[in-house]
N, C-alpha and C positions, 0 to 999 in steps of 0.2 A: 569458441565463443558461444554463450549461450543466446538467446533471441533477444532477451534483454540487455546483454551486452552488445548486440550488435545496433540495438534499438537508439540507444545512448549514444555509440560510437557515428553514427548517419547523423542523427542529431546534433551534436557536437561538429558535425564537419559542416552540417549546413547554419550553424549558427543559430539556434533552435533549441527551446526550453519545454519539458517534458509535463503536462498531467496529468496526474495517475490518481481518479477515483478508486475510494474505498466504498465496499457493500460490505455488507455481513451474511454467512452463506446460511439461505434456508429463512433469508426473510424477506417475507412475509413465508416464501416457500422456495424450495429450491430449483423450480420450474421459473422464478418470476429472477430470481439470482441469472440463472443460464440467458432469460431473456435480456437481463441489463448487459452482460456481457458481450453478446451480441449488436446491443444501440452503440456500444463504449465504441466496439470496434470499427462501427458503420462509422458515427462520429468522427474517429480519428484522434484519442486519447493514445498516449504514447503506450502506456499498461497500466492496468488493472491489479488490485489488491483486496485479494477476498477474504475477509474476519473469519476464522473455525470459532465457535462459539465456544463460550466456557464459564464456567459456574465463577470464577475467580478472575474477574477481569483485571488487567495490566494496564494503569494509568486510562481505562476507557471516564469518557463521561456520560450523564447522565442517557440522553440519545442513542449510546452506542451498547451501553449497557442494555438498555429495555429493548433493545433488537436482540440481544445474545440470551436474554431469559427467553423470550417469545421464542424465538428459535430453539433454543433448546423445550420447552414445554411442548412443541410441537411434536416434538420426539426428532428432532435434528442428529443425525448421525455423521462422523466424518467420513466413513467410506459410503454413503449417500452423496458428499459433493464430487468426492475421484468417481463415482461413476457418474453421476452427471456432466461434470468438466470431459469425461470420454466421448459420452456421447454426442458434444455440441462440437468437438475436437474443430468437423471440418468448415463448423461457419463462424470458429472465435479462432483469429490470426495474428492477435496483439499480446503482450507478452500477459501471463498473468501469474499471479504470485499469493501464496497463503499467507494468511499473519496470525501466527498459534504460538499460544503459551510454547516452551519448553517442558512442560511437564506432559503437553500432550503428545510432542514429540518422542521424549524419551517413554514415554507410556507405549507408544509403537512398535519404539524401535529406531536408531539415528537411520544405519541404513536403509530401513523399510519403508520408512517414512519420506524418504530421497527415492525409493522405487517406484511408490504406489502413487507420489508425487508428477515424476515425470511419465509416467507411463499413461495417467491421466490428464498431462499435457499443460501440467504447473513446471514454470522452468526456476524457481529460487521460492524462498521461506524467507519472513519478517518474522524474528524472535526475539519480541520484546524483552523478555525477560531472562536474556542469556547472558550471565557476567561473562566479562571478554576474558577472566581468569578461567573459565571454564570450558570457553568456548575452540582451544584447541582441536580435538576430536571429530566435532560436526563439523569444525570450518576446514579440515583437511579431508573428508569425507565426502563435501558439498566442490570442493576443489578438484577430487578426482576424477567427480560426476560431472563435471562443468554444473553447477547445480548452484544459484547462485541464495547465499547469504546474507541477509539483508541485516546489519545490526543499531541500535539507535545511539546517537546523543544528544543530551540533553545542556541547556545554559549551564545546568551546576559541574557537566565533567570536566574534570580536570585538563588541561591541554594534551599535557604525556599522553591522558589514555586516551583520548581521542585519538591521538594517534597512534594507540595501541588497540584500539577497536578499527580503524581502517586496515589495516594491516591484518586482520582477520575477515574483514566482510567481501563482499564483492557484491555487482551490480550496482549498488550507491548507497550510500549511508543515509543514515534516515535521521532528520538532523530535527530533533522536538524545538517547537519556537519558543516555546512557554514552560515554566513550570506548572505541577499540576497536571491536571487529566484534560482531555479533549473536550474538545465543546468549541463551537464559532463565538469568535470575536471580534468588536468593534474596532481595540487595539491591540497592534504587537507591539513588544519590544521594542525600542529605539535601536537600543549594543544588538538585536538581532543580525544585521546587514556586517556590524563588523568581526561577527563571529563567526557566521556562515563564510566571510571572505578570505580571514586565516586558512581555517578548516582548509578548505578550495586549493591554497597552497601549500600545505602538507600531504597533498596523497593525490591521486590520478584517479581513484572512484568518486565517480558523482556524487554530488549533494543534494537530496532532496530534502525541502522544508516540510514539514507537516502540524498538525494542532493549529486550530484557529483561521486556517486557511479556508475563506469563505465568498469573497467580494471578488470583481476586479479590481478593486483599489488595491487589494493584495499582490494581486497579481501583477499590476503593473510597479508598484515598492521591491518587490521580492524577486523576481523573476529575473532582474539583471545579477542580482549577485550568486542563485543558485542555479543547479542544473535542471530542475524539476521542482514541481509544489505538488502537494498532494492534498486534496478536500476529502473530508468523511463525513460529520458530521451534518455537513450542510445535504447530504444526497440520502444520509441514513433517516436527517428527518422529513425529508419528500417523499423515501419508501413507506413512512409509517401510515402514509394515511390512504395506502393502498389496501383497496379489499375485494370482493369476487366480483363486484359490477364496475368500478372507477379502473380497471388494472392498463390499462390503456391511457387512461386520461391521463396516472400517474408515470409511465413510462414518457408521456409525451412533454411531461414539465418540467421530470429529470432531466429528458435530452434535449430541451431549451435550454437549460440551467447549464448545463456541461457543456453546450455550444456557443454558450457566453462566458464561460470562462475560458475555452479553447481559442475562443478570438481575442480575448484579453492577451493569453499566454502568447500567442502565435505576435504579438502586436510591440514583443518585447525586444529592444537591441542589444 
């Protein structure tokens, strides 16, 4: 089992639902990336999911997008974040997980990209944009490395493939709440609750909700029918308005923000 499987598996036994903030790596910088990873873990976030940046983003929003340009204008590199991720190895102990095109993937390499992943102490990849027709190869790859898989669905997939994307991913599926691209919202879905709860009983990997997830209002809706919620947006845009003198202030609203929805999350039956 990988650490995120075992992360889920404790959780689950003690009846306990997972939040797993998203950042984008290398923004503002990848000193201030290493530093939130560090708060997540003090905090007590179940894991962590860090955006590779890319010129072509995959359903991101507005927010998420102008982190991944900055980032990359910066002159953002990915093997800048695996030696980053190495070096903070022994004061980040919560699971944490890349979320990158497939193109940058295969641009690597499947298995290299699974090497230089775990070696710098990523235990699974979120690959938005992997058809699960295609996705054979990497998910028997990422299976032999215990190296977990993270795949999405969305309201419009079909049920079959839903459960023909579980059946490829491992660690927990990533279940989009909304159509459309990311961004915090005031409403979800109504059908959200009873689609996440099908889902739930066709397959043994976790459900995590994601897109729009912002409040505790959310959190206390949502949290009984899945395994975990995941916020981006909402944390992507408290990093924005970090700069050389505020970096502090802005670590310290985030980890108000994060420990208000860990009490939310934590508050769930």
């Amino acid at each position: 089992m990988s650490l995120l499987d075992e992360t889920f598996a404790k959780l689950r036994s003690e009846g306990r639902k997972a939040l797993l903030p998203f950042i984008t790596a290398g923004y503002p910088d990848l000193d201030f990336t290493g530093d939130l990873l560090k708060d997540f873990g003090k905090a007590g976030v179940a894991a962590c999911e860090v955006g590779v940046p890319y010129s072509d983003p995959v359903a991101d929003g507005p927010v998420i997008q102008a982190s991944y340009q900055r980032a990359l204008e910066s002159g953002f590199r990915l093997q800048q974040l695996f030696e980053m991720r190495k070096r903070i190895a022994a004061e980040v102990t919560i699971p944490t997980l890349t979320m990158a095109s497939y193109a940058i993937i295969y641009r690597v390499g499947l298995e290299r990209y699974i090497e230089q992943s775990q070696e710098a102490g990523f235990c699974g990849a979120i690959v938005p944009d992997l058809l699960v027709e295609e996705a054979a190869e990497f998910s028997k790859l990422c299976a032999d490395r215990d190296f977990n898989l993270i795949q999405l669905v969305t309201p419009t997939t079909p049920r079959e493939r839903q459960v023909r994307i579980a059946e490829s991913s491992s660690g927990f599926l990533y279940f989009v709440s909304v159509t459309g691209i990311t961004g915090e919202r005031n409403e979800l879905p109504p059908q959200l609750i009873d689609n996440v709860g099908w889902l739930r009983e066709q397959t043994d990997v976790p459900v995590c909700i994601g897109f729009g997830i912002s409040q505790p209002e959310h959190v206390a809706k949502l949290g009984p029918v899945a395994d975990g919620l995941i916020v981006g947006s909402a944390i992507v845009r408290r990093i924005a308005q970090a700069n050389a003198e505020n970096r502090g202030e802005v670590r310290g609203e985030i980890d108000r923000y994060v420990r208000e929805m860990l009490a939310a999350i934590n508050a769930v039956k």
